[in-house]
N, C-alpha and C positions, 0 to 999 in steps of 0.2 A: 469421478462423478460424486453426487450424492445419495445416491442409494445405500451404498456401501461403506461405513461408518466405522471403517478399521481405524485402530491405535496405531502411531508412529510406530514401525521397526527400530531396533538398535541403531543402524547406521540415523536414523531420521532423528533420534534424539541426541545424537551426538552432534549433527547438523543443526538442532536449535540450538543446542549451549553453546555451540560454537559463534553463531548468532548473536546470543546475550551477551556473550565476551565483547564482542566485535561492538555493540552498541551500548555496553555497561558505562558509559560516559553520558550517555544523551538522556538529558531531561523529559520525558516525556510529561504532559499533562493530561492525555487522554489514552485509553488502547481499547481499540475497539479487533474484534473477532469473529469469524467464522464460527455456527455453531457444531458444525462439525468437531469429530473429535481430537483429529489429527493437527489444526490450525488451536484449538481451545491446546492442548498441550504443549504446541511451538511457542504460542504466546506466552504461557504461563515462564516455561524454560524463560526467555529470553527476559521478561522483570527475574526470574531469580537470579537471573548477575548482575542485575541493574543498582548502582549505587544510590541513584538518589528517591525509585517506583518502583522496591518489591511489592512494596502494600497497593500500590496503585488497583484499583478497582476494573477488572476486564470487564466488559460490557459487549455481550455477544449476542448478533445480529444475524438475521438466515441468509437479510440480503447480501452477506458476503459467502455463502456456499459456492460452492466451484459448480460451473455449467451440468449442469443434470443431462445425463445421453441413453435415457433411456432402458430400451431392451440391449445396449450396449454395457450397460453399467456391472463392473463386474469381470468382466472379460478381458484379453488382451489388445491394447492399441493394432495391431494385426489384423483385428476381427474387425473391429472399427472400419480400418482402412478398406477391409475389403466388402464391409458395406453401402461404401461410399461409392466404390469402384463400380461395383454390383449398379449403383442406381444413376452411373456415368455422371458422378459428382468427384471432390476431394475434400479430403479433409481442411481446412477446419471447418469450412463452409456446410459440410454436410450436417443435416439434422438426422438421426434416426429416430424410427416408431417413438413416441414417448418422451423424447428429450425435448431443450430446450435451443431454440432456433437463437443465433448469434445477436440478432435483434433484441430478443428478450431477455438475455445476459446483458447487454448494454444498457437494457433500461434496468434493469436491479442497480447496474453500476451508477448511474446517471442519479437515480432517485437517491441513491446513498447518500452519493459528494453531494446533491445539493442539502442532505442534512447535516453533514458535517459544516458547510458555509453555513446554514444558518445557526449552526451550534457557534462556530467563531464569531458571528455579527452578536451575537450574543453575547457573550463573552465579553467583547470589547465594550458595548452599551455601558452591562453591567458596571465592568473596573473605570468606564470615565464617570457612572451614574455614582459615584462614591465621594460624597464632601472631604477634600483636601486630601483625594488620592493621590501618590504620585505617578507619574508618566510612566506606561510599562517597560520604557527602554532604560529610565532611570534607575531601577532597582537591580537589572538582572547581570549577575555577573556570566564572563564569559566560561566560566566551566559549566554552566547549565546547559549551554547547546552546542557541546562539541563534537562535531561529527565526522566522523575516522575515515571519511574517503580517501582512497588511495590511488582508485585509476575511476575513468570515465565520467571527470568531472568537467561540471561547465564552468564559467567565469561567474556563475551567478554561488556560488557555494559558500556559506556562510562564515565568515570566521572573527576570531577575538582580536581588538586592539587594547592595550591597554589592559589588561583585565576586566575590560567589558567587550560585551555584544554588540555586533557590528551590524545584526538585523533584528527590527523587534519583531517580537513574536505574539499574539495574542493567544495561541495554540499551536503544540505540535506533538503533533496525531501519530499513533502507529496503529498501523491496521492490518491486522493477519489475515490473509485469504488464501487463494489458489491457484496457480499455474493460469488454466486456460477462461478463468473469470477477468486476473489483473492482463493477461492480452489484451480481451475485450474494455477492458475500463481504460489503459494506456489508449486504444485504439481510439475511444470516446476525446479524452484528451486532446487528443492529436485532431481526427477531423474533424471535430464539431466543436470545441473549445480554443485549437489555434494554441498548444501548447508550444513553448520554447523548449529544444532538442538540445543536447552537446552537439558541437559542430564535427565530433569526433563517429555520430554514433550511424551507423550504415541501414539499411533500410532491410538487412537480414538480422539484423538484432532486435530491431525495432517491430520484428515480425516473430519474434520466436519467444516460445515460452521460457521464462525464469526456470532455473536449476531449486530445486528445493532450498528454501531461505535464503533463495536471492534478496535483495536487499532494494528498490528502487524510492528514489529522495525527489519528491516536489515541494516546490513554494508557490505557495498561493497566496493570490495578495486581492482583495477586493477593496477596491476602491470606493471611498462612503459607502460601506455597508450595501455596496450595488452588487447581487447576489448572479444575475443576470449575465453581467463581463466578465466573470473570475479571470486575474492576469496567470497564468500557471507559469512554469519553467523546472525542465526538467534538469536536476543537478546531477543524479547517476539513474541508470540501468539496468535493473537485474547483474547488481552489484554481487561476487563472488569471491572477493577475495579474500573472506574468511572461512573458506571450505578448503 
């Protein structure tokens, strides 16, 4: 939850650097954060292996806190469960005393992404509002967006030809948060956005929370600046195979 604003364990910082290894290739342009403490220290870990955004500038947001549960917060997943039981509900659906109902996780998640699209429509404006700019696909070479997937990729996955970029990019985001908040925003994704899935990916995965510093990869592509249709697709999954 959020109440409880512990610091990463040993094993949990060894799961971020593990992390920044695993993405110390990918160009980021933006990182955005949890202001929790434990998501502001994964972040930070994963720019300090990054080659080309240690100095990158973290920008930390509440709407990415992980779902607040209340007079649960604190306690064992057990204790949870058998609140839920108790009120002849289940997890994850169950809200207790104080916490936050899965609706209202959704709309944290939902208000975000639509500021991150308007941060990208933005973005792009800007770089064509420049006299005798050139094109963003012309300049970038393909080690700026290389991304290390290795299993549960779609066909939509990015790669270099040529020593250039095979997708342009106007933005690409990392955004640190938590377990049962990125459920709820994938879940967003998926029924109310009409995201593209790997055709690999099963509908217990698609339901189950990320292992600490999972890893999950969308493209988003908006169409004239139409902030309304985001095209999404998902490229990996609560990706793990750098743990």
């Amino acid at each position: 939850g959020q109440g409880v604003d512990e610091p990463l364990s040993a094993t949990g910082f060894r799961q971020a650097d593990a992390a920044g290894l695993f993405l110390n290739n990918v160009k980021f342009t933006h990182v955005f954060s949890s202001d929790l403490l434990r998501a502001k220290q994964t972040a930070a870990a994963i720019l300090g292996k990054n080659r080309f955004c240690k100095d990158l500038e973290i920008k930390y947001d509440a709407r990415l806190r992980e779902r607040k549960y209340g007079i649960a917060e604190g306690r064992p997943l057990a204790d949870l469960k058998a609140m839920a039981k108790d009120a002849g509900e289940q997890c994850p659906s169950f809200t207790p005393s104080g916490g936050e109902t899965l609706d209202e996780v959704r709309e944290r998640a939902r208000d975000f992404f639509e500021f991150l699209c308007q941060l990208a429509v933005e973005l792009e404006q800007k770089e064509h509002g420049k006299p005798g700019a050139p094109g963003r696909s012309s300049g970038t070479s393909g080690e700026q967006f290389v991304f290390p997937w290795t299993n549960h990729c779609s066909e939509a996955e990015p790669s270099s030809e040529g020593g250039r970029s095979s997708i342009v990019l106007d933005a690409n985001i990392l955004v640190v948060s938590h377990g049962a908040y990125m459920r709820n925003w994938i879940g967003y994704f998926v029924s109310d956005l009409n995201c593209t899935l790997p055709p690999n990916l099963t509908k217990s995965q698609l339901s189950s929370v990320s292992p600490n510093t999972g890893v999950s990869h969308f493209i988003i592509k908006l169409g004239n600046g139409n902030l309304l249709k985001p095209e999404i697709t998902c490229v990996c999954l609560n990706q793990d195979s750098h743990l």
